[in-house]
N, C-alpha and C positions, 0 to 999 in steps of 0.2 A: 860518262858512258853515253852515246851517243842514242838517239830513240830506233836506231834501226837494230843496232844490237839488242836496245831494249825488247823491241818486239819478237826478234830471234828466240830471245831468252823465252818471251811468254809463250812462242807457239811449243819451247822444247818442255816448259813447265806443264803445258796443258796435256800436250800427246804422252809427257812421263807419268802424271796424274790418272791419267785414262783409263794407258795402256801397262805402263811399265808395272806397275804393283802388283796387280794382277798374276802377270805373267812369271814375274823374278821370283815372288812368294811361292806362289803356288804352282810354279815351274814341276817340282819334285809329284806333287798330287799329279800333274796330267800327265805325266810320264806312265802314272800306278793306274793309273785308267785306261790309255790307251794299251797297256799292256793287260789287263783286266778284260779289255775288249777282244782282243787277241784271243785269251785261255780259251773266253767262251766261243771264238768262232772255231776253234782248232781240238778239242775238247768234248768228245759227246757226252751226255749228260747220263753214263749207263752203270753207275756205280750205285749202290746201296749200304745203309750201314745199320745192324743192330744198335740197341744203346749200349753193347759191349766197347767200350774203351778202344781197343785194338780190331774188334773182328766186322772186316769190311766184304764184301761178296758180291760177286756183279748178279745183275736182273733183269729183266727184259722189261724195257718202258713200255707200259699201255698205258691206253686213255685215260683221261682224267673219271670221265663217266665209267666206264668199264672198272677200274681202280676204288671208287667211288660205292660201285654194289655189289661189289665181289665181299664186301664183310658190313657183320651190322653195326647199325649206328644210332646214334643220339641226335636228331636233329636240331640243330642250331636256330633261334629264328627271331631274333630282336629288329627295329624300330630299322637298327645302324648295320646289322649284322648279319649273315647268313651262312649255313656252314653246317657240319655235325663233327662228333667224336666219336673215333672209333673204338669200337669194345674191347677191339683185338687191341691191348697193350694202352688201351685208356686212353690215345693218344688223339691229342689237337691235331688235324691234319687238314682239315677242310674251312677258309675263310674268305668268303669274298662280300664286299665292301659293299650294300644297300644303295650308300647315297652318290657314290661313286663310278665313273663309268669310263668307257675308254678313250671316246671322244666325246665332242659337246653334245652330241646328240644321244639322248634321255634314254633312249631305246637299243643302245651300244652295250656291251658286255659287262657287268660291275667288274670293279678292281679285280685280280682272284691273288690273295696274300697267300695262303696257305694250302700247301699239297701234298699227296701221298707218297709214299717212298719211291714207290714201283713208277713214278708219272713223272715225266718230264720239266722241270725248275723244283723238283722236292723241296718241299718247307713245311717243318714241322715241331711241334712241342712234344716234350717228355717231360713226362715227373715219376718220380719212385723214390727205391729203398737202395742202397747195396750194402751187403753184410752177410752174415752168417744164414744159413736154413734155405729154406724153398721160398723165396722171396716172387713176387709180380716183375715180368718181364714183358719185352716186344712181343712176345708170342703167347701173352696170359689172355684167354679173353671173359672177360669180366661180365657179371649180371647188375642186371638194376634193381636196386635196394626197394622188396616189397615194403610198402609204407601204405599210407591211407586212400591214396590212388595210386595203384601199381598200371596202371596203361599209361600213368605220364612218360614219355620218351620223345620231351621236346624239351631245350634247356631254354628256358626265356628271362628277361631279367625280372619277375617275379618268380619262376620257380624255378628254383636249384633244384640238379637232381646228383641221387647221389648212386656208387656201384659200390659195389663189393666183391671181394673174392675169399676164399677160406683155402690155405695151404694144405690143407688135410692134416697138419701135424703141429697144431695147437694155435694158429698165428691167424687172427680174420684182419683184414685192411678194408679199411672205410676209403673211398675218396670222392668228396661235395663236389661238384663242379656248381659254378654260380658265376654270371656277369652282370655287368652294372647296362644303364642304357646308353653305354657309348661303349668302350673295346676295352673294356679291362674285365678280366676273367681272374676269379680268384680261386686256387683250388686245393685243399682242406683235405688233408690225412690223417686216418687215425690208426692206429696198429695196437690191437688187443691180444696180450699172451696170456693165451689160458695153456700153455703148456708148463710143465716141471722145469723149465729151464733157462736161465737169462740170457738173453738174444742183445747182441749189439750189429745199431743200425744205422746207418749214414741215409739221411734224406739230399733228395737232389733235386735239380728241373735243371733242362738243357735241351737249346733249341738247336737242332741240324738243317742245312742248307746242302744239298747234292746239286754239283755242279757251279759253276763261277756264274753269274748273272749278268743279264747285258746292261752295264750302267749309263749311263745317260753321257758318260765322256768329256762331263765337266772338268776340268784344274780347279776350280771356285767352289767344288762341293764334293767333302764328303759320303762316299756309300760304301759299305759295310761291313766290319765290327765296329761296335762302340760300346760307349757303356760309361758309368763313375764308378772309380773304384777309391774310395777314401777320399771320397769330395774331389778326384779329380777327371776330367773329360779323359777317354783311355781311347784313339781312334787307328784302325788297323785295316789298309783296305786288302781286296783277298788277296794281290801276288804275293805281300808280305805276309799274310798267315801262314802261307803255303812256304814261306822263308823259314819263318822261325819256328816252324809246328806247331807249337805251342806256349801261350803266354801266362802264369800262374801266379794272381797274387791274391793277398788277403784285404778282407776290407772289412767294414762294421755299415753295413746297410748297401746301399747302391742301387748300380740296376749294370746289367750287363744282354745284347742283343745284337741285332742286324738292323743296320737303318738302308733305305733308298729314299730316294729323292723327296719322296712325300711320306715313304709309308714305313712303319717301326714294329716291330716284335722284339719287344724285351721282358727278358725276368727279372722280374722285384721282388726282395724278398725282404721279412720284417727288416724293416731299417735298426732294431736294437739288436742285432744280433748281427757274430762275429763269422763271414763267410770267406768260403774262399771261391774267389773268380778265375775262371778257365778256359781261355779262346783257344782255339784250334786249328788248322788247317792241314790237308795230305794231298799230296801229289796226283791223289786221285778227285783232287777237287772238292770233296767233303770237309764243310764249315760246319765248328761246332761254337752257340759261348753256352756257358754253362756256370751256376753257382752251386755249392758244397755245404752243405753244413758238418757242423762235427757230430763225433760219435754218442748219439745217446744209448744206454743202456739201460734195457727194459725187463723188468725183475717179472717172474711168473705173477700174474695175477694181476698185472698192471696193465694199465695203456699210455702211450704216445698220442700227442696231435702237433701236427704240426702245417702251417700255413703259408702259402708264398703265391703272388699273383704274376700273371701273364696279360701284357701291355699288346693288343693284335690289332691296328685300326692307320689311322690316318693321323697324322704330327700336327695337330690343329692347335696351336700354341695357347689359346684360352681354356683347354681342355688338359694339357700338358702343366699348365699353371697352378691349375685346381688341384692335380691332382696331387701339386708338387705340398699343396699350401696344405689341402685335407687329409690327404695320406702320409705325405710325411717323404716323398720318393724325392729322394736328395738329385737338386740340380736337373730337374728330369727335361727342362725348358730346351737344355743343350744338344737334345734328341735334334733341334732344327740348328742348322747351321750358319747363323750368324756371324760366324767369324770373327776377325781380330777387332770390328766396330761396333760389336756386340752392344755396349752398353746405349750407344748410338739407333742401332739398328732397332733394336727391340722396341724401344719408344715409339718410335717414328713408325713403327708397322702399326701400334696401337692406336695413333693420331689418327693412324689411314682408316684403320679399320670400323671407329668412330665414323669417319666421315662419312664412309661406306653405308653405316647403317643409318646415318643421318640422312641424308641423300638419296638412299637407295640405287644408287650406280659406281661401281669403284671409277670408272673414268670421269666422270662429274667430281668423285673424292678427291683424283688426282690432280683436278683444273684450279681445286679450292685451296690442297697441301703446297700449292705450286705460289699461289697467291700468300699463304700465311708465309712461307720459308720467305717469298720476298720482303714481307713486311719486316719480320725476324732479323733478315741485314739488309733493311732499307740504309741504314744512314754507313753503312759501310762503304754500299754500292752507289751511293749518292755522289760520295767524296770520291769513289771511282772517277765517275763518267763526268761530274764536275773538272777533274781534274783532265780526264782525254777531250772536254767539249773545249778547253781553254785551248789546249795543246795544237787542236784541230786549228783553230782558230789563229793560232802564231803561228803556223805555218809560214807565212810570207815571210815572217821574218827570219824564223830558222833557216832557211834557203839561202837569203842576205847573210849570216853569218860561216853558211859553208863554203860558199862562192867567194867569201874574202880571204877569209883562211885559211882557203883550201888547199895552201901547201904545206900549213903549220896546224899539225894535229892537235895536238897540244893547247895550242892557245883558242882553238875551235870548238875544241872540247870544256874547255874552260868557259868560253863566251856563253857558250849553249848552256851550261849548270849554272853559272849566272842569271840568265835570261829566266829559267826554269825556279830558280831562289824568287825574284821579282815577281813573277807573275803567278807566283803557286801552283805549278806543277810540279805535278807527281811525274816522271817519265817511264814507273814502275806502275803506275794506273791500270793500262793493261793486264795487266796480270788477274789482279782483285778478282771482277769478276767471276773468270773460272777457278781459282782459287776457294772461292765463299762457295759456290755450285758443286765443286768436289768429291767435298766430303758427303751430303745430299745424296746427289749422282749415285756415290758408292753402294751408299747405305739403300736407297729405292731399288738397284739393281740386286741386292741381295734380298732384300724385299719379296720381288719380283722371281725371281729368281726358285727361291727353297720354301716360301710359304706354300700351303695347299689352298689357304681363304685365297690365293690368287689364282689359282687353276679355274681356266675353263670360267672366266669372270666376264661378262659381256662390254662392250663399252654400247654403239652407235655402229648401223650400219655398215660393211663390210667386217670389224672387230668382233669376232665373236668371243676371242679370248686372249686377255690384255698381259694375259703372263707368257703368250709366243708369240714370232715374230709376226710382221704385219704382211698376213698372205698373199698380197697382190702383187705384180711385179709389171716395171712400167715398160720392161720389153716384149710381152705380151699386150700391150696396151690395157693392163690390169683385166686382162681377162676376155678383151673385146675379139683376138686371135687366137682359134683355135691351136694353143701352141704351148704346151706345159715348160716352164722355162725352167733351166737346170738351175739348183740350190745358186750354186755362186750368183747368180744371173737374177736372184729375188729380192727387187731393190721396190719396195712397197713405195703407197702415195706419202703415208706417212715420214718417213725417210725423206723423202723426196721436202718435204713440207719443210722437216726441219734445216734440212740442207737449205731451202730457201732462205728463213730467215736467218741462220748463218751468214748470208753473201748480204744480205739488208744490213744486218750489223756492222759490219766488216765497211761499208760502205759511210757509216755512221762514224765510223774511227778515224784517228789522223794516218793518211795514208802513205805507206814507207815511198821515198823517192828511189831507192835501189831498182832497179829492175829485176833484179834476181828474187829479193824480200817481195815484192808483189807479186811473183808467180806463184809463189810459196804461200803465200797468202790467199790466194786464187786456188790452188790447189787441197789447202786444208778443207773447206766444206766440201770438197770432192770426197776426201778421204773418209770424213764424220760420215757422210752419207752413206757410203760403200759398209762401213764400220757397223752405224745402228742399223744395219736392215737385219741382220742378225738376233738385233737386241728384241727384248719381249717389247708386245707394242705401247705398254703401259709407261713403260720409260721412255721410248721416242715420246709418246703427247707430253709427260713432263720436260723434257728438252723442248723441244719447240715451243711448248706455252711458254715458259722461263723464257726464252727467246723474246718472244714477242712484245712478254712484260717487258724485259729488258730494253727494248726496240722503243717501245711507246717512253719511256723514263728518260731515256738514252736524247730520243728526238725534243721532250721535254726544256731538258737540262741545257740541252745546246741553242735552242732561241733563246733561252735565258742570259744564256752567257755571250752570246753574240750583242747584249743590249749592254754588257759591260766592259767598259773603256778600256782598251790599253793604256799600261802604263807610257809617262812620255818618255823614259830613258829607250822603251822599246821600238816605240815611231822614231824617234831619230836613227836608230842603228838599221 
């Protein structure tokens, strides 16, 4: 095989590598997204739902604020957390995000996860009973359990507070509310029969979503149902719920919820115990998941407790880890989307992460991961660029060999694998490189991508956040003309950077004699450039560094080999 097919081959190897995986994989996901995007532009958000099963009822959306003190509540108020519950129906409905905001400026909106029925993106938590008698419903509203300070009506992660209600026909229900100092909310039932009569009662928790969300319209990620049901990832995005209605299995521990891009509401419930898990979706856009337990039956004079936690915060994977190791919440890590490289992926965010606090800048982290990964397959990429410095280098002679034989393929091709035996090339050299880079590649961009420790990360000057793209665009002269350039048109310096040393590389390589193969050649850092302006800018600096190290190695490698001799069967031909 001839080195210009060779190089054909590496540039179809590199753009398959890139781009095609990607796309062909996860072709089916951005189909469910783009049509996801769709529900919610076409779709008002004017549907509401008791926690009856079946009975669904429209309502007139108000303001979140208006929504907010139309009934009373428990204020919320930890470190990480902000928010209250309301009395009416006990219910989680108000959570927005402390350390979190909407853009990088400090003074921006926090996150807002959770909302009230009647309010536009509704999201919220249930827990109860269903069974026999006058059981606590959406419309119960509940008091707060006189104790040793009855004006507490603030839930903080030192004090739980608890409610109560009394059925009037022999049945009182306890329920603790209590969180920890990051977003797990654990909340504790207890049901006391002081009546003549034995009551059977099915406990539950089940979080609703009114209306489809606007997801962020990735193919590459996941947004939401999810959950483990029997140790296994269950992921369901909403056109499909609203396909199958509903999805019903059993499992012994889990967790079952609604993830976005960064942020998770799931229920946990004790991991030794045998639940059954229940997603949902209606044509009127209400998402349900929900776990079951079975029937306990509670004899006069006894009581029930029973426990199950609510997951409401941000997907912080060292916090998702702990909780996995000390709680016990099976696979909870999966909540973040690492995908098919997972075993890959997740180390290599920790390496980063490391560095990060080493360093104190993720983009310093990323100049340092950039330098270990080379070391890592230093002598791979050695044997590389050893092998293309040679190649370069025989050039004259390769020439000599086409121009003789240039009418017998065959034996030209022959001369050339000969020549290439002698002299220790590789004419598959090429490739190596972005081959070893690859998998890397993949893995930072998914990285970059689904982690939240990347959101809103600073690097240096113009970078204020390394996990979107690089905001300048060089058709504005990055900003110096008054002239906001449309998205396609936002080709950053960084981009630009890498593009460069792309064309230095390329230049560094033995250069195809085809005039068609050097267009094509010419043409790919066009392409890459156009390609990562897109990408978060944390990936373009590792590309381009990798570059550069490469460049520096590259130039290395080839004075060296320029100092050693050809062989003489080569100088004669």
């Amino acid at each position: 095989m001839s080195e210009q097919r060779n190089l054909v081959v590496a540039i179809g190897l590199s753009l398959a590598i890139l781009i095609g995986f990607n796309f062909f994989y996860e072709k089916p996901k951005y189909a469910e997204a783009i049509h996801n995007s769709e529900i919610a532009k076409t779709h008002p958000q004017n549907a509401v739902a008791t926690l009856d099963k079946t009975s669904i009822e429209p309502s007139k959306i108000v303001e979140r604020s208006e929504a907010l003190s139309s009934e009373s509540r428990i204020i919320i108020q930890t470190p990480k957390l902000h928010g209250s519950i309301n009395l009416k129906g006990a219910r989680l409905d108000d959570i927005t995000l402390a350390e979190y905001h909407e853009t990088t400026d400090p003074k921006s909106s926090e996150i807002m996860l959770l909302s009230p029925q009647n309010t536009k993106g509704a999201y919220f938590a249930d827990f109860g009973w269903q069974g026999q008698g006058k059981l606590p419903d959406v419309n119960t509203v509940w008091k707060i359990k006189q104790g040793s300070n009855p004006t507490v009506t603030t839930l903080t992660s030192e004090h739980p507070v608890t409610l109560i209600f009394d059925n009037g026909a022999g049945l009182r229900f306890e329920r603790t509310f209590s969180v920890d100092e990051n977003y797990l909310f654990t909340v504790s039932d207890k049901v006391v029969n002081n009546s003549h009569e034995e009551i059977k009662l099915q406990p539950y928790g089940r979080i609703t979503r009114i209306g489809t969300p606007q997801t962020s319209g990735y193919y590459i990620l996941h947004e939401g149902a999810i959950g483990v049901v029997e140790e296994r990832l269950k992921e369901f995005d909403y056109s499909k719920l609203i396909k199958e209605k509903e999805v019903i299995q059993t499992s012994k521990g889990g967790w079952v919820g609604f993830t976005d891009k960064y942020w998770l509401v799931a229920l946990v419930p004790d991991q030794g115990l045998s639940v059954q898990t229940r997603f949902s979706g209606t044509d009127a856009e209400i998402y349900r998941a929900e776990i079951n337990n079975g029937e306990h039956v509670l004899k006069p004079g006894s009581s029930l407790d029973y426990k199950q936690h609510l997951f409401s915060g941000a997907k912080v994977l060292r916090l998702l880890d702990n909780y996995e190791e000390k709680q016990g919440f099976k696979r909870f890590d999966l909540a973040v989307d690492f995908g098919w490289f997972y075993f890959v992926t997740k180390p290599l965010f920790y390496v980063l992460e490391f560095l990060h606090q080493l360093l104190g800048n993720l983009g310093v982290a990323i100049l340092v991961l950039t330098v270990l990964v080379k070391i890592l397959f230093y002598p791979l990429a050695n044997k590389s660029f050893n092998s293309m410095a040679r190649m370069k280098i025989m050039q004259p002679q390769m020439e000599k060999i086409k121009q003789k034989y240039a009418n017998d393929k065959m034996r030209m091709n022959q001369e050339l694998m000969d020549l290439y035996k002698r002299e220790k090339i590789n004419p598959m050299s090429g490739c190596l490189p972005m081959l070893i880079q690859a998998p890397i590649f993949f893995c930072l961009y998914k990285v970059f991508f689904v982690t939240i420790e990347m959101r809103h990360a600073p690097f240096f000057g113009w970078i204020h956040d390394l996990s979107a793209p690089d905001p300048t665009s060089f058709f504005n002269l990055f900003g110096l003309l008054p002239w906001d350039a449309p998205s396609f048109l936002i080709i950053g310096a960084l981009p630009l950077l890498m593009g460069a040393t792309m064309i230095l590389q390329q230049r560094l390589n033995p250069q195809p004699v085809d005039a068609t193969q050097a267009k094509i050649m010419l043409i790919m850092p066009l392409m890459f450039t156009y390609l990562f302006a897109s990408f978060p800018a944390g990936l373009v600096i590792y590309w381009a560094w990798s570059n550069i190290l490469s460049i520096a190695q590259q130039m290395l490698i080839t004075k060296r080999a320029e100092n050693v001799p050809i062989s003489t069967k080569a100088k004669k031909r």
